[in-house]
C-alpha positions in Angstrom: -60.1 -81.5 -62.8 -57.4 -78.9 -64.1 -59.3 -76.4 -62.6 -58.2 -77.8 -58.8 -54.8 -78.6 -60.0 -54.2 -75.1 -61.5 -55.8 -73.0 -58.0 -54.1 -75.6 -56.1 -50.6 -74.5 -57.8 -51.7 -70.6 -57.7 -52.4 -70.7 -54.0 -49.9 -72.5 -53.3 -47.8 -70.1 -55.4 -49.2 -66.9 -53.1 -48.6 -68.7 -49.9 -44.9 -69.5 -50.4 -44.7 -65.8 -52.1 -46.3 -64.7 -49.0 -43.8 -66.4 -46.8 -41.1 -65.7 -48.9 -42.1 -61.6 -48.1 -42.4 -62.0 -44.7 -39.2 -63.5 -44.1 -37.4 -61.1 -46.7 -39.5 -58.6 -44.8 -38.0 -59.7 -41.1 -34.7 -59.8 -43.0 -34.6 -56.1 -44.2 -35.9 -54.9 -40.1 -33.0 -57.1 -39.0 -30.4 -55.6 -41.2 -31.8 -51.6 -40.5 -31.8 -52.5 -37.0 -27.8 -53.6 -37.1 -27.2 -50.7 -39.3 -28.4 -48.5 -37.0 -26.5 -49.9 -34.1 -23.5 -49.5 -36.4 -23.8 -46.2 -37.0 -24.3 -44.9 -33.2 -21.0 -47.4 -32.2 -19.2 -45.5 -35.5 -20.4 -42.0 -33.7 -19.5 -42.9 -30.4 -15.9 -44.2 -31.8 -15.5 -40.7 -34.1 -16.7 -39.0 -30.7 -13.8 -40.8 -28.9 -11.2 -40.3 -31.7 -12.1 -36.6 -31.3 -11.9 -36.1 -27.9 -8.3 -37.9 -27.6 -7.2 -35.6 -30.7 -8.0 -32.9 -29.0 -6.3 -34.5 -26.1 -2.7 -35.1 -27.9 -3.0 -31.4 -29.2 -3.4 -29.7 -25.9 -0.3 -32.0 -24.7 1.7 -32.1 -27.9 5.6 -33.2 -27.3 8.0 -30.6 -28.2 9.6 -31.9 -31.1 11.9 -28.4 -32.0 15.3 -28.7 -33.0 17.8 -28.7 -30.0 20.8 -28.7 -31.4 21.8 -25.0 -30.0 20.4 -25.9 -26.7 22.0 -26.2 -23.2 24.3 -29.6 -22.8 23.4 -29.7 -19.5 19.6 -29.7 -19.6 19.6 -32.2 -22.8 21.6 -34.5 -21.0 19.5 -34.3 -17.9 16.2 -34.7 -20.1 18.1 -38.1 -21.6 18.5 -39.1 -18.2 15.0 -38.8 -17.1 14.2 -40.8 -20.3 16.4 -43.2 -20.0 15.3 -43.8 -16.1 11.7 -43.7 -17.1 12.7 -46.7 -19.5 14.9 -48.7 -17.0 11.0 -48.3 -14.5 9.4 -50.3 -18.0 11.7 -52.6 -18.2 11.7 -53.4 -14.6 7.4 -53.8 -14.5 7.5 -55.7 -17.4 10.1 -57.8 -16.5 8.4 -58.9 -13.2 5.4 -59.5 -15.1 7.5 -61.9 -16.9 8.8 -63.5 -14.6 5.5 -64.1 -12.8 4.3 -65.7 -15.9 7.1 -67.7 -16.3 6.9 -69.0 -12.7 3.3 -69.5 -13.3 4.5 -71.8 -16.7 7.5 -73.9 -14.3 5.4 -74.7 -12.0 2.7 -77.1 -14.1 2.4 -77.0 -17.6 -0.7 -75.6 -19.7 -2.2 -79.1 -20.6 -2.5 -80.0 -16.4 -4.2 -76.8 -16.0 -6.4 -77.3 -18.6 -7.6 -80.0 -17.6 -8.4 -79.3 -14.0 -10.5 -76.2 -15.1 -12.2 -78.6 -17.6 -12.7 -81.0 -14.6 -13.5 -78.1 -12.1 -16.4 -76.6 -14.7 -18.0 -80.0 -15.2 -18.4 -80.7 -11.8 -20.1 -77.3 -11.4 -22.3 -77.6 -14.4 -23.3 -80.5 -12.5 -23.3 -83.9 -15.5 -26.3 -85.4 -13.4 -28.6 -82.6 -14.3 -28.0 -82.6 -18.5 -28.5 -86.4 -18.0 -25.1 -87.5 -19.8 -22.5 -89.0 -18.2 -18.9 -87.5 -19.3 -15.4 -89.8 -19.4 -12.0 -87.8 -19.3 -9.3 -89.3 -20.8 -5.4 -89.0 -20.2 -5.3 -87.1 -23.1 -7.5 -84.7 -21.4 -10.5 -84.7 -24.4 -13.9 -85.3 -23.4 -15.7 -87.5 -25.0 -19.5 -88.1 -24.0 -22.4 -90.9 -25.0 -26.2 -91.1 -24.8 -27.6 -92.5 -21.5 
């Protein structure tokens, strides 16, 4: 009778070891295979890096002294600088103010909830086979058939 107990618990013993191995097996593929994916998205983000480095080099700013330089061309270069900022301000001030009129004209919670309302109609509640209530407070709550 020990005899079956004990090469019941043995094979028992090699067929969870054996499971055990596969999956730690799976495991180690999985983790070689994200590795690897790593490393080519690291050298196609050193590759990148490179090629804008070599970019800002070829069009580096002149940052020499200009203290002995002509008042007339310095002050025309802080004019170009200062009319390159006001055409910044200007874009992003408009984008601004779209957002803005975009935020007036119904609040975030309103349009929430008719893209909520507009995206369960489309995923159609008929065809999951549960039926969906919307409260005021615009959560959605849903219950068994």
């Amino acid at each position: 009778m020990w005899f079956w107990v004990w090469a019941l618990l043995v094979v028992g013993t090699l067929v969870g070891a054996f499971f055990l191995g596969r999956h730690l097996w799976r495991a180690g593929v999985r983790v070689l295979r994200e590795v690897g994916a790593a490393g080519r998205a690291l050298g196609s983000g050193a590759e990148r890096v490179s090629l804008a480095v070599a970019e800002a080099e070829t069009h580096r700013v002149d940052t020499s002294a200009t203290m002995f330089d002509d008042v007339v061309v310095l002050r025309e270069r802080v004019r170009e600088r200062r009319l390159a900022r006001a055409g910044r301000r200007a874009e992003r001030r408009e984008r601004h103010r779209a957002t803005w009129d975009l935020w007036a004209r119904t609040g975030w919670l309103e349009r929430r909830q008719a893209e909520k309302a507009a995206n369960a109609e489309k995923a159609g509640k008929a065809a999951t086979g549960e039926r969906s209530l919307l409260t005021e407070g615009g959560l959605r709550h849903t219950r068994l058939p």
